[in-house]
C-alpha positions as CSV (number, residue, x, y, z in Angstrom):
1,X,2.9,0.6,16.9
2,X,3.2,-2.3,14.7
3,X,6.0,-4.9,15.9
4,X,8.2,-6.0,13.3
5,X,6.5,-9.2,12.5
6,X,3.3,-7.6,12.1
7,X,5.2,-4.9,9.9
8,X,6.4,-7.9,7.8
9,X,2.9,-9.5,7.4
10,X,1.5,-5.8,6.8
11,X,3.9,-5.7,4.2
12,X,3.5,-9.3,2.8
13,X,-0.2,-8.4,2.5
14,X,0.5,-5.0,0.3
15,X,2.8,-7.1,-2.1
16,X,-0.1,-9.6,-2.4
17,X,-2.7,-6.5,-3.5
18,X,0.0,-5.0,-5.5
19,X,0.6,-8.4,-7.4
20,X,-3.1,-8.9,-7.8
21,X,-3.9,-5.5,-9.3
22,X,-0.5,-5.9,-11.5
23,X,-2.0,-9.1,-12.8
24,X,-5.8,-7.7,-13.5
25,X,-4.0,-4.7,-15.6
26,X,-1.2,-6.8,-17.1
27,X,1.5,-4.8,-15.8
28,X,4.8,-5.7,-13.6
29,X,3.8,-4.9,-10.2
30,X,6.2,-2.3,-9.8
31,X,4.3,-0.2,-12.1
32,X,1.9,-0.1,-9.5
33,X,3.6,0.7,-6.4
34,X,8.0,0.0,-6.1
35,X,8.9,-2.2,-2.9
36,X,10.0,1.0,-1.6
37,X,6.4,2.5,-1.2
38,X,4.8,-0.5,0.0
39,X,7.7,-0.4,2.8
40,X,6.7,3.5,3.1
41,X,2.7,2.6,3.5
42,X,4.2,-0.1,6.2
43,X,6.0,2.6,8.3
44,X,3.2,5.4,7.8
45,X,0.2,3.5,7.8
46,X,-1.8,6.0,6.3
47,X,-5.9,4.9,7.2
48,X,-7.4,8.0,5.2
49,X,-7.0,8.3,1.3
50,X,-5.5,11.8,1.8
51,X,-3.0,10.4,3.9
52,X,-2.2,7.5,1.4
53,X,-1.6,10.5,-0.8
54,X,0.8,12.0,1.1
55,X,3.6,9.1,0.8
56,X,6.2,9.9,-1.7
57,X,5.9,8.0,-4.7
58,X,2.0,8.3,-5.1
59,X,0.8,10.6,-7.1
60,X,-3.1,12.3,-7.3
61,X,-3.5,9.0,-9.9
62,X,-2.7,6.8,-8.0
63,X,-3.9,7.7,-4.7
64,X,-7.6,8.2,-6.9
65,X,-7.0,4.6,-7.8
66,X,-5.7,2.4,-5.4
67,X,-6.1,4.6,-1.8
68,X,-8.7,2.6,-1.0
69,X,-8.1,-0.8,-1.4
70,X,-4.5,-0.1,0.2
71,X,-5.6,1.7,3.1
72,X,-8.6,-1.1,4.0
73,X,-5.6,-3.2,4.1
74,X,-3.7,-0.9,6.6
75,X,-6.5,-0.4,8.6
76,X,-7.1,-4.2,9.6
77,X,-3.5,-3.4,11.5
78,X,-4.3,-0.1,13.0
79,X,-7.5,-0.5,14.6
């Protein structure tokens, strides 16, 4: 289990991707993911795609498009 500083880094590094792939498609980065999932990804830390899909608030879309790049981040925390 994560400690709560490593939670808060885990989620530090999500808002970085979010705000990188919100700046590549010229969108606010809440279009791709609210602070709300990213905290969601931070208690779950889903490692597989399907389990990224599984996290209310991402849809098959999403979960096709971003799964893996969230869940490599995830993993670096896991294993």
């Amino acid at each position: 289990m994560l400690d709560k500083e490593e939670s808060q880094q885990l989620f530090e590094e999500l808002r970085a991707l979010r705000r990188q792939l919100a700046e590549e498609e010229l969108v606010p980065p809440y279009v791709i993911m609210s602070d709300k999932v990213l905290h969601l990804l931070c208690n779950h830390r889903p490692t597989t795609i399907e389990a990224f899909g599984e996290i209310n608030g991402i849809g098959e879309y999403k979960k096709r498009k971003y799964g893996e790049l969230f869940t490599n981040v995830i993993k670096r925390y896991v294993e």
